[in-house]
N, C-alpha and C positions, 0 to 999 in steps of 0.2 A: 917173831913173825909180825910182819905189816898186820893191821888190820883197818883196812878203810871204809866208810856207810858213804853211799851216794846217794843222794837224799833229792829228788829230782823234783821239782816245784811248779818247771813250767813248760807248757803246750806244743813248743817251737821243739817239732820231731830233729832237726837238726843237731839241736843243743842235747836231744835226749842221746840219740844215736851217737854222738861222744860219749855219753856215760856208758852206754853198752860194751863202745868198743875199748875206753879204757877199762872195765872192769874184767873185762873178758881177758884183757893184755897182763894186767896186775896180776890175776889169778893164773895165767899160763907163769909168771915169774913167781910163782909160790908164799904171793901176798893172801890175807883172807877179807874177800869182799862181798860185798850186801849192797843192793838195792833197792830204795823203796820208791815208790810212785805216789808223790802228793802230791796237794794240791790242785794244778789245773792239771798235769802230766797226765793223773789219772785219763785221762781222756785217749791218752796215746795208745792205751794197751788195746781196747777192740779196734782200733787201727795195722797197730803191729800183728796182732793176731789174724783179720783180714787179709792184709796183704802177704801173710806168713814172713814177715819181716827174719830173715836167719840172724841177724847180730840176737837180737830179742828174743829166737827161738834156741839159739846158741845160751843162750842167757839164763833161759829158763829151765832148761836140759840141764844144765849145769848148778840147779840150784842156788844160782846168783840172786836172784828178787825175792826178796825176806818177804815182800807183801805191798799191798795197796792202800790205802788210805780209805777208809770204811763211809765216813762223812764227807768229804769230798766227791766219792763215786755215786752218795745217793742225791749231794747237789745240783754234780753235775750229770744227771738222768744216763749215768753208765753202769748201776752197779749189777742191773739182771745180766749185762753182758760181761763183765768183768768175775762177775759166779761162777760162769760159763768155763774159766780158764786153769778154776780151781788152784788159782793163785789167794793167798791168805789176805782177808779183809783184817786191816792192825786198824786198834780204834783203843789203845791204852794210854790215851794223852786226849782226855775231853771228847771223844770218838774221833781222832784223829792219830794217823801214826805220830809217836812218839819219839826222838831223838834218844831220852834218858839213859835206855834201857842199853846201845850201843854202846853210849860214851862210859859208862859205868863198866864196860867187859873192855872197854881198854881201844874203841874204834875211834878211826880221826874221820870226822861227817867235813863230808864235801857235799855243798850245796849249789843247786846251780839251776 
């Protein structure tokens, strides 16, 4: 089996909303995928979540988003809202999500 980590970096809802909908696409073909939200992305999920975004609710129903970036959401002034979602703050790479732990269980990280 696939195993892919989309590893999402930045702001532009456009470019995230591609990772949704591939990851959602891979896993309907019985790939195994994960997404995390770092860096500035972070910012996207009380967006998504406001707007009830369905790729992203679709996303999250399905256990697709491993988690958010712990020091990033407290940078960028999101993390009381991102609590809120009861999606997992990952902070195992300096309080920052980690790539390691993926690539070591055999995931190919797509960044983007």
């Amino acid at each position: 089996m696939d195993k892919i980590l989309f590893y999402g970096m930045t702001e532009k809802k456009m470019c995230f909303l591609h990772i949704l909908m591939n990851a959602i696409d891979m896993t309907t073909e019985g790939k195994e995928v994960k997404i995390i939200f770092e860096g500035s992305s972070v910012k996207l999920v009380p967006v998504f979540e406001e707007e009830k975004n369905p790729l992203y609710l679709k996303a999250k129903e399905q256990g697709l988003i491993a988690g958010v970036c712990l020091a990033c959401s407290k940078v960028l002034d999101v993390y009381e809202q991102i609590l809120e979602t009861k999606l997992p703050m990952l902070h195992d790479m300096m309080g920052h999500a980690g790539m390691n732990a993926y690539i070591e269980k055999g995931y190919q990280v797509i960044s983007i």
